[in-house]
C-alpha positions as CSV (number, residue, x, y, z in Angstrom):
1,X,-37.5,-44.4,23.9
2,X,-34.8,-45.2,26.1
3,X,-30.9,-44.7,26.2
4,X,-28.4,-46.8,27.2
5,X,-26.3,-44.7,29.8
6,X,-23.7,-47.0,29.7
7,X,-23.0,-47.0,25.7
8,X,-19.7,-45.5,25.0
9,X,-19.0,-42.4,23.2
10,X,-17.4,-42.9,19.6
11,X,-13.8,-42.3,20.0
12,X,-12.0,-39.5,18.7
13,X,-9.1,-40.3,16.5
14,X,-5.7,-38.5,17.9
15,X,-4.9,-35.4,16.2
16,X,-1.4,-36.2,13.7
17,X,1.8,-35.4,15.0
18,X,3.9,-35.6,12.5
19,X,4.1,-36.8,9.0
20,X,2.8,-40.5,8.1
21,X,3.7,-43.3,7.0
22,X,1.3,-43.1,4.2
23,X,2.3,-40.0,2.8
24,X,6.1,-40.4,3.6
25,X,6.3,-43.3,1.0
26,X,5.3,-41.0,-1.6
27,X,9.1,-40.4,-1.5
28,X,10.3,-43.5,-1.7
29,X,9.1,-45.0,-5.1
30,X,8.5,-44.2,-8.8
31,X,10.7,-41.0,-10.8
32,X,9.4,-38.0,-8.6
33,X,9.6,-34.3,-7.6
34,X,10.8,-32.8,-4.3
35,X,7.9,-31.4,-2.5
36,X,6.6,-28.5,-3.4
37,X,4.8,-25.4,-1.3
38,X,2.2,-22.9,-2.8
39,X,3.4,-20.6,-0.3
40,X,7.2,-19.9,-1.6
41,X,7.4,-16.4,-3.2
42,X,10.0,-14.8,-4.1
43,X,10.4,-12.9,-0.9
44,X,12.0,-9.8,-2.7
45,X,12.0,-7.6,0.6
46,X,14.3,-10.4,2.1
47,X,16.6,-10.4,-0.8
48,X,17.0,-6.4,-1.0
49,X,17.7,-5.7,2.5
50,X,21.4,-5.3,3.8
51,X,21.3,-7.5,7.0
52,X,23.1,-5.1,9.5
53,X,24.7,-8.1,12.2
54,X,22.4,-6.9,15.8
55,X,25.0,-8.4,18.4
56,X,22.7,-8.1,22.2
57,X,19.7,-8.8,20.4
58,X,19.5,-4.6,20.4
59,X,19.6,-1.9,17.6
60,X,19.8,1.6,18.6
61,X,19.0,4.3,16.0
62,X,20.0,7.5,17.4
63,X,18.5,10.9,15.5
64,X,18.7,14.2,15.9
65,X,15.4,15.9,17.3
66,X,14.9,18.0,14.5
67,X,11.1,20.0,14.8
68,X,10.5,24.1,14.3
69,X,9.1,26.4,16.6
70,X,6.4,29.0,15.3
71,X,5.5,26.7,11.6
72,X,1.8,26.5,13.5
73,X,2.2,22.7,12.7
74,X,2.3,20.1,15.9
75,X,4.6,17.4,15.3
76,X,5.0,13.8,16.7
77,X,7.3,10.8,17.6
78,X,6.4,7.5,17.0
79,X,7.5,4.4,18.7
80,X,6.0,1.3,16.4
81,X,2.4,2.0,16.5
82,X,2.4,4.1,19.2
83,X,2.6,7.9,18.9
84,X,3.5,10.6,21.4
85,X,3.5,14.6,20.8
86,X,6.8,16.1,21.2
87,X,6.0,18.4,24.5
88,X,7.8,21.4,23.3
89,X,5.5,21.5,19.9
90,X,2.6,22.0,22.4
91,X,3.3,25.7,22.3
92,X,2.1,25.8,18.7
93,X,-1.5,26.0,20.3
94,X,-2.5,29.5,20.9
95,X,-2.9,29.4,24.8
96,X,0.7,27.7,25.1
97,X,2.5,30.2,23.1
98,X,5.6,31.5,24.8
99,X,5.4,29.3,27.5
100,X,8.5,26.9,28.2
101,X,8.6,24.8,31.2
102,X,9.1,21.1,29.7
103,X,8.0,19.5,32.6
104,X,4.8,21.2,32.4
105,X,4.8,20.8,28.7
106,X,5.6,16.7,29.0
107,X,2.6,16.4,31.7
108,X,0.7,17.3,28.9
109,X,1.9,15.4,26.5
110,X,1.4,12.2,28.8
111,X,-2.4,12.7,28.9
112,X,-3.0,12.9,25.4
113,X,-5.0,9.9,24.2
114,X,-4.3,8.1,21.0
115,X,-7.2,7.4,18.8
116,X,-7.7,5.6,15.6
117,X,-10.1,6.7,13.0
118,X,-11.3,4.9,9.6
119,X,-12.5,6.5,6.6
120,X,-16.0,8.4,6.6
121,X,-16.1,8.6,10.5
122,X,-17.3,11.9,12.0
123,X,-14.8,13.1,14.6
124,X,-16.8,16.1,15.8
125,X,-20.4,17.0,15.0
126,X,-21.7,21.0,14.8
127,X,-23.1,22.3,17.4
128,X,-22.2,19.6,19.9
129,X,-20.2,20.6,23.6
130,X,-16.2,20.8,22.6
131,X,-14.7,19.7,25.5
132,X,-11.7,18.3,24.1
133,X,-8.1,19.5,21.4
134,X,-7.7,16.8,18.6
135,X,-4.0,16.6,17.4
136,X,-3.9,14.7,14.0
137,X,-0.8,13.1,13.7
138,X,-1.7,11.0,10.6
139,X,-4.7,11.3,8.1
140,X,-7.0,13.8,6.2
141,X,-9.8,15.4,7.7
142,X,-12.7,17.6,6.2
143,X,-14.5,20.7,8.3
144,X,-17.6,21.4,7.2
145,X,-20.9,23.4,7.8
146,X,-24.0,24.9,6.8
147,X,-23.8,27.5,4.1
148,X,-25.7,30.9,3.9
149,X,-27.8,28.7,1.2
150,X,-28.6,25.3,3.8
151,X,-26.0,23.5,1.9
152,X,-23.0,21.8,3.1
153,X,-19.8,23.9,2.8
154,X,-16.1,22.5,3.2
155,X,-14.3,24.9,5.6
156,X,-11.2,23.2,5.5
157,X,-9.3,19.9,4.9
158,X,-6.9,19.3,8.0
159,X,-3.6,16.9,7.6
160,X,-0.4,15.3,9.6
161,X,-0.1,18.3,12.1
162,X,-2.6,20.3,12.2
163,X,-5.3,20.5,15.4
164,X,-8.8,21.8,15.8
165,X,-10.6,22.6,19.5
166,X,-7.9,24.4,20.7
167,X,-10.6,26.9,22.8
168,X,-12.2,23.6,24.0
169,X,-9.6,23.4,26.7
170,X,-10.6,26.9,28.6
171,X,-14.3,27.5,27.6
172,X,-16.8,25.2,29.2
173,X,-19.4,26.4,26.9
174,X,-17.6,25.8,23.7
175,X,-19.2,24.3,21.1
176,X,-18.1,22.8,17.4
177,X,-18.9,25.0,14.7
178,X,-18.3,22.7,12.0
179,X,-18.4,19.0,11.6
180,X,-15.0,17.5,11.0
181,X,-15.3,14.1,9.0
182,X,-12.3,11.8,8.4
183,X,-11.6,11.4,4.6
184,X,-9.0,9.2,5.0
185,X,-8.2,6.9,7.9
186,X,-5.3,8.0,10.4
187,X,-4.1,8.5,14.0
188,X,-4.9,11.7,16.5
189,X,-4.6,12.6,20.1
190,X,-6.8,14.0,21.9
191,X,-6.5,16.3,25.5
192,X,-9.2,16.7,27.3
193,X,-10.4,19.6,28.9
194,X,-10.7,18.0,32.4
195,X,-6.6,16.7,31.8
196,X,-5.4,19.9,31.1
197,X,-7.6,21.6,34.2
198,X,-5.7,18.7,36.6
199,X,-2.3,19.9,35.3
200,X,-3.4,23.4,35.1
201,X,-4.2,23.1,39.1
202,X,-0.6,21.6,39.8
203,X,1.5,24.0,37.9
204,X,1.5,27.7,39.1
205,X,3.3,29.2,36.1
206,X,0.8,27.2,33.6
207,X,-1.5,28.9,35.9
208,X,-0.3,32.6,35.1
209,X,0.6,32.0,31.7
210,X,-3.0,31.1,31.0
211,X,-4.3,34.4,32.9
212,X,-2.1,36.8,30.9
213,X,-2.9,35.0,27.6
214,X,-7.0,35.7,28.7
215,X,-5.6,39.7,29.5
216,X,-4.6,39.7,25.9
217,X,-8.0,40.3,24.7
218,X,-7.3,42.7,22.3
219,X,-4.5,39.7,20.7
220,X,-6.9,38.0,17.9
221,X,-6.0,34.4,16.9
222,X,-5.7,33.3,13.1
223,X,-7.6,30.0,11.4
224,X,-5.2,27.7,12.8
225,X,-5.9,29.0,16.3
226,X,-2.2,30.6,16.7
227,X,-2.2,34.5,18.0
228,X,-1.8,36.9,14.8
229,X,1.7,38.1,14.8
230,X,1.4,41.9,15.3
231,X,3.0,43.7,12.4
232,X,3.7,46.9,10.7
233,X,4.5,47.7,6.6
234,X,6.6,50.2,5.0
235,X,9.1,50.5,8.5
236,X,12.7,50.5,8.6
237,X,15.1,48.8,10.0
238,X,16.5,45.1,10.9
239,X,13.4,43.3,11.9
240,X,13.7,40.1,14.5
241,X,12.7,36.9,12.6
242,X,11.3,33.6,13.9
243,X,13.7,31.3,15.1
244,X,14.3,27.2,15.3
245,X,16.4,24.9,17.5
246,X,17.3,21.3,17.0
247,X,17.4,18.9,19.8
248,X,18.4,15.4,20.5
249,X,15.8,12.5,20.7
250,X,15.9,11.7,24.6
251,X,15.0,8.4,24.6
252,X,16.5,7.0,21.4
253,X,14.4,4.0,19.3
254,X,15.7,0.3,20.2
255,X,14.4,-2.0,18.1
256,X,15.0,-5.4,19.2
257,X,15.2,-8.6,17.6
258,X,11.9,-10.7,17.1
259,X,11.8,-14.4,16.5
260,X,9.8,-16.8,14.3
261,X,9.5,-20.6,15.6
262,X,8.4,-23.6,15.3
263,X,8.9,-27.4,16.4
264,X,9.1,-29.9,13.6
265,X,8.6,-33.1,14.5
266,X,9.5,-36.0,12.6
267,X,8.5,-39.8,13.2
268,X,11.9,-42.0,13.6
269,X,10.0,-44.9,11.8
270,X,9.9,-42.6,8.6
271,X,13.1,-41.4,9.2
272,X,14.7,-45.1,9.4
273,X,12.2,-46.6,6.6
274,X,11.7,-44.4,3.9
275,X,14.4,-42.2,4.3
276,X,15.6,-42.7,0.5
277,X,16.2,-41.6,-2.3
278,X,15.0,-38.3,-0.8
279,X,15.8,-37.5,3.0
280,X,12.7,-37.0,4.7
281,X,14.5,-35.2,7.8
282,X,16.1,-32.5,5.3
283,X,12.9,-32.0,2.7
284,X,10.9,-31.5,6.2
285,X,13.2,-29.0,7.6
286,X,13.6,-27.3,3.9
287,X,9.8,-26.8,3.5
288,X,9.4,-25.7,7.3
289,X,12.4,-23.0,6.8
290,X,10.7,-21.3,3.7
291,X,7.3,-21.1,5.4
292,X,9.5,-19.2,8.7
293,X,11.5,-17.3,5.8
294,X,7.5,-16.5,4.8
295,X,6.6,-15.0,7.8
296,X,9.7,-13.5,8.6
297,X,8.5,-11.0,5.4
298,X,5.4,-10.4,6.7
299,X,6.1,-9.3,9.8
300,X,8.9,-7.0,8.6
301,X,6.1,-5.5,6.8
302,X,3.0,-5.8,8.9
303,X,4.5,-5.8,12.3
304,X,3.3,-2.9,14.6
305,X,6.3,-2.4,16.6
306,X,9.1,-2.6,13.9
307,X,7.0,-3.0,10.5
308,X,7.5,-1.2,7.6
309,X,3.6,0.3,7.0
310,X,3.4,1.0,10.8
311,X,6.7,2.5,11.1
312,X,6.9,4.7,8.1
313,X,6.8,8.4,9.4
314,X,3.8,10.1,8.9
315,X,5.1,13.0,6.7
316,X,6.5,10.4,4.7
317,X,2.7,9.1,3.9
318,X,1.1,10.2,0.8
319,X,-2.7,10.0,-1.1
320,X,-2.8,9.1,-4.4
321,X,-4.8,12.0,-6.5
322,X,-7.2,10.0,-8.1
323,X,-7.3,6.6,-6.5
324,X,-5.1,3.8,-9.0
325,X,-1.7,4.5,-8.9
326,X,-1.0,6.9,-11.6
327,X,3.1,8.1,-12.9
328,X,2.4,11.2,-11.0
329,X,1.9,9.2,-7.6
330,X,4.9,7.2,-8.1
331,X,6.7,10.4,-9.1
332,X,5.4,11.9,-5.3
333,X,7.4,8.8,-3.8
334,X,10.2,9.1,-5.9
335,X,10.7,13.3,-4.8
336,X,10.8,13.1,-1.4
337,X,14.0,10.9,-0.8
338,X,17.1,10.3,-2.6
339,X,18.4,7.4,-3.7
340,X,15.2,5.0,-3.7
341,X,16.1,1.6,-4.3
342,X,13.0,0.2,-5.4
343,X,9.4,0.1,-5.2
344,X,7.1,-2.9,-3.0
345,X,3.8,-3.4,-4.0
346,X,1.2,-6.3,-4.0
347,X,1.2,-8.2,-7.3
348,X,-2.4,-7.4,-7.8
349,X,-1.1,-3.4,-7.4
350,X,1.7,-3.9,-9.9
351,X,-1.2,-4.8,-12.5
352,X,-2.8,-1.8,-11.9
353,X,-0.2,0.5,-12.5
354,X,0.3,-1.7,-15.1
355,X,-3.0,-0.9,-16.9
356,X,-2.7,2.7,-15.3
357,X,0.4,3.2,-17.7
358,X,-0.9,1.7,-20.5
359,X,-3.9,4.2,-20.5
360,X,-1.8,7.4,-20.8
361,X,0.4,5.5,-23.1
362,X,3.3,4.9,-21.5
363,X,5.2,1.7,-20.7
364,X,7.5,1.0,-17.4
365,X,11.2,0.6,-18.1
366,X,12.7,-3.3,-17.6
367,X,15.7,-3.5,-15.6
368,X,17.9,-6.0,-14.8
369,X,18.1,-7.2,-11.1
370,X,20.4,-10.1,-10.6
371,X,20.0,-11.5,-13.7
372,X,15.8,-10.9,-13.5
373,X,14.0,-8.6,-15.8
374,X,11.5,-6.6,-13.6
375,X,8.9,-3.4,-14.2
376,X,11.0,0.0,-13.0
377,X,9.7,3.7,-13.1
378,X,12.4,6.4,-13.9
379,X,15.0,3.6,-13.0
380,X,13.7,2.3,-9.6
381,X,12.4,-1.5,-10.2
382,X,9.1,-2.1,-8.7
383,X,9.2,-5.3,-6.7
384,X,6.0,-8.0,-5.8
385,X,5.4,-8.6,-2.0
386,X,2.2,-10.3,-1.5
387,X,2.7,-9.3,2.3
388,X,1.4,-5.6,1.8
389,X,-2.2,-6.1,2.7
390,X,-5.6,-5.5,0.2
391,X,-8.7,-4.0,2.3
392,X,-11.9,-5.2,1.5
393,X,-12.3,-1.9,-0.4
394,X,-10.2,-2.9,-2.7
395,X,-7.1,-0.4,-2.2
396,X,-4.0,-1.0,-1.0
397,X,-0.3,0.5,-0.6
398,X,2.9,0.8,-2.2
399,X,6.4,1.6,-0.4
400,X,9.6,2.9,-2.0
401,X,12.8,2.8,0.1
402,X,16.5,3.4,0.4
403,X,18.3,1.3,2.1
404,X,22.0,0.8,3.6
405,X,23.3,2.2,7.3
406,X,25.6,4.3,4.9
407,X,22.6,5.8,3.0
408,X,20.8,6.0,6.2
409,X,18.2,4.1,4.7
410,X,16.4,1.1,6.3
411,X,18.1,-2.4,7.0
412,X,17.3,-5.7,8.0
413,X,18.7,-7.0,11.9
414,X,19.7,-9.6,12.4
415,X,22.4,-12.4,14.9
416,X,24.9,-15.0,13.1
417,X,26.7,-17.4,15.3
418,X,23.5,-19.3,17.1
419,X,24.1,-22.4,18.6
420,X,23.5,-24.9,16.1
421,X,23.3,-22.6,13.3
422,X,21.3,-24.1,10.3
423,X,22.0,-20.7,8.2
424,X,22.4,-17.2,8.9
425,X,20.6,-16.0,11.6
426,X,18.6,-19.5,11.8
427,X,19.1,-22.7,14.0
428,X,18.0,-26.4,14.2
429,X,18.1,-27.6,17.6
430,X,17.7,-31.0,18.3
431,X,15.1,-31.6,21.3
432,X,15.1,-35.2,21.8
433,X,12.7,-38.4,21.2
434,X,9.1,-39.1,23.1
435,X,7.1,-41.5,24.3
436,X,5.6,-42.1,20.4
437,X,9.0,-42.1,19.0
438,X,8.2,-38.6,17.7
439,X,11.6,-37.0,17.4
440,X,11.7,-33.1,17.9
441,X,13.6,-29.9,16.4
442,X,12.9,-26.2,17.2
443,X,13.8,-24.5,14.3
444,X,14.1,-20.9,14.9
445,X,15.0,-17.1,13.5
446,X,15.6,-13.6,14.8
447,X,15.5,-10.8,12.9
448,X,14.1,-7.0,12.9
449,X,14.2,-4.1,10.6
450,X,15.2,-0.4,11.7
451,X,14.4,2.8,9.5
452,X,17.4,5.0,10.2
453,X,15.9,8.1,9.1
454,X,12.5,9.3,8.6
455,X,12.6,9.8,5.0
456,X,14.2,6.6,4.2
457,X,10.7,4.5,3.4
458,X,7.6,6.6,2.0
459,X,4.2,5.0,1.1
460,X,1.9,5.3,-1.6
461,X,-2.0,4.8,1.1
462,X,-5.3,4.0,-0.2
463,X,-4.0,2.9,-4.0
464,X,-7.4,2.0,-5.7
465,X,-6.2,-1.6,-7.7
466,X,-10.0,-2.3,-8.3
467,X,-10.6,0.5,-11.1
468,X,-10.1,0.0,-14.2
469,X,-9.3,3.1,-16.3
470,X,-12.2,4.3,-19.2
């Protein structure tokens, strides 16, 4: 069989613009509605945040640096998504104890490498070469081993601050002793032993610090891998306790404003033709502005770099005790900050505290929130946001917040006064007309969130909305 070479391909049709005539003179006859949009919620997050005016497109939270010397505990900053070790808490690790020089201390800081883990993933394995420290700065992690029996046995359960390898950094022939296994998923760094050699050969006094810590053989370290504290019972006397010191964050967080766009784009023949009784220009720009108000929600909540379940500080981040969200886990959120303003949680989690409730009996409070009824624990209304993701495992996670820069809670950013101004913090520019008689508008918004102080947002992780209690 032959082909005809010179048969032309079928034609593609031109992908649509903007809105047809077809569908545009469904507004211009019979009785009907306004068009509607599955995707409108009710966008509570928008609704409960003050909007703090962000003139320079900048918001600068500055906060004292607050962390204690000697608690054995490592602590972190965290930029977004990224996280750094405070240098000076790397004297919490035995063979840093004592020593001070910051520079030497923010060398080492630099090389540690961020590292996400996921639930069930083994970290270490038992009797492998250790050749590196693990700082967990988020997350739950399980050391285990082989018992006298050949049975597993759980040494210990790790959390936000603690660290395991710490001899892995001066003995090449370390090995693990235990398998650590993440129970939860959560951020650590890691320093390897070959980064802390390279700064170990560029700094003389790390150098000497390091051989007197290996003279003090006779010093024996504790579980946590700290040196014992040498002490004595039944003396007299004042005795010297441990001591802490507050410092200021060098290089304060700036969040700055993000933006949501889009280009509407509007035929002039619909505009001109079937432009009544319903305006075609405004019901376009009306259903284009709630799916920007849309995403503006999600990314306040999903957003690495300024998101609420990225941002939320890790001591602030909690496990529920049994998996669906049970009174006692919203009473964890509720202890640790004052003044919550309400709960966020999907829909689909709201039902299962729902039915979590109803199976111990108990019944959340109404109260009324600008003339709404809504579900409250203890007071605090718990509010929908479909914007808080579900994993395919079914679980998912519940924030409670204050807000207000009075409170020092968390706020919405945003800039009034835009060219062209359609609402707050939202403009409609007008681009001009085509070739096709298209005619153009960029709609656009800014806006951000900052959380003043740590403790201002907590959240409720791996909340089980699958179970169903027995």
């Amino acid at each position: 069989m032959t082909v005809d070479s010179t048969q032309e391909a079928p034609s593609v049709p031109p992908q649509q613009k903007s809105l047809g005539t077809t569908a545009a003179r469904n507004l211009a006859s019979t009785t009907k509605s306004a068009p509607q949009m599955q995707e409108i919620t009710s966008r509570w997050l928008l609704r409960m945040l003050p909007w703090v005016e962000t003139k320079g497109g900048v918001y600068r939270v500055n906060r004292r640096l607050t962390f204690t010397v000697g608690d054995g505990r490592v602590e972190f900053i965290q930029d977004g998504a990224d996280v750094r070790v405070i240098p000076r808490e790397l004297g919490e690790l035995a063979p840093l104890q004592g020593f001070d020089d910051v520079d030497v201390l923010t060398a080492l800081a630099d090389r540690c490498v961020q590292r996400e883990f996921r639930a069930g993933e083994t970290l270490v394995e038992r009797g492998t070469p250790a050749d590196r420290l693990h700082l967990i700065a988020h997350g739950r992690v399980g050391q285990h081993t082989v018992g006298s029996y050949g049975d597993e046995v759980t040494l210990d359960v790790l959390a936000d601050g603690d660290r395991f390898g710490d001899d892995a950094l001066l003995d090449e022939d370390a090995q693990w002793e235990q398998t650590a296994t993440a129970e939860t998923s959560g951020t650590l760094l890691t320093l390897s032993r070959a980064d802390f050699a390279s700064v170990l050969s560029s700094a003389p006094n790390l150098r000497d610090h390091i051989e007197e810590y290996k003279s003090r053989s006779e010093r024996r370290q504790n579980h946590r891998g700290e040196a014992e504290i040498a002490m004595s019972a039944g003396h007299t006397g004042e005795q010297e306790l441990p001591g802490a010191f507050v410092d200021y964050e060098e290089k304060p967080r700036e969040y700055e404003l993000s933006v949501a766009q889009t280009i509407l784009r509007i035929h002039t023949r619909v505009a001109d033709l079937y432009n009544g009784p319903m305006n075609q220009t405004k019901e376009q720009l009306r259903l284009t502005i709630e799916a920007l108000r849309e995403r503006q929600e999600h990314e306040l909540v999903n957003n690495r770099e300024f998101g609420l379940l990225h941002n939320a500080d890790f001591k602030q981040r909690f496990q529920t005790h049994a998996g669906p969200p049970s009174p006692d886990d919203l009473d964890e959120l509720l202890c640790r900050r004052r003044g919550s303003k309400f709960f966020l949680a999907h829909p689909k989690t709201i039902a299962a505290i729902g039915r979590e409730f109803n199976a111990r009996g108990l019944y959340p409070d109404h109260v009324d929130l600008g003339g709404q009824q809504v579900p409250a624990w203890r007071g605090v209304p718990i509010l929908p946001c479909n914007k808080i993701p579900i994993t395919q495992e079914k679980t998912s996670s519940i924030l409670c917040m204050r807000t207000g820069e009075e409170n020092q809670g968390v706020i919405g950013l945003h800039q009034t006064g835009l060219p062209e101004e359609y609402e707050p913090g939202l403009s409609v520019r007008f681009m001009g007309l085509n070739e096709q008689a298209i005619t153009s508008y960029l709609v656009s918004t800014y806006y951000s969130a900052a959380i003043l102080v740590p403790d201002a947002v907590g959240v409720l992780e791996n909340v089980q909305i699958a179970r169903w209690p027995s």
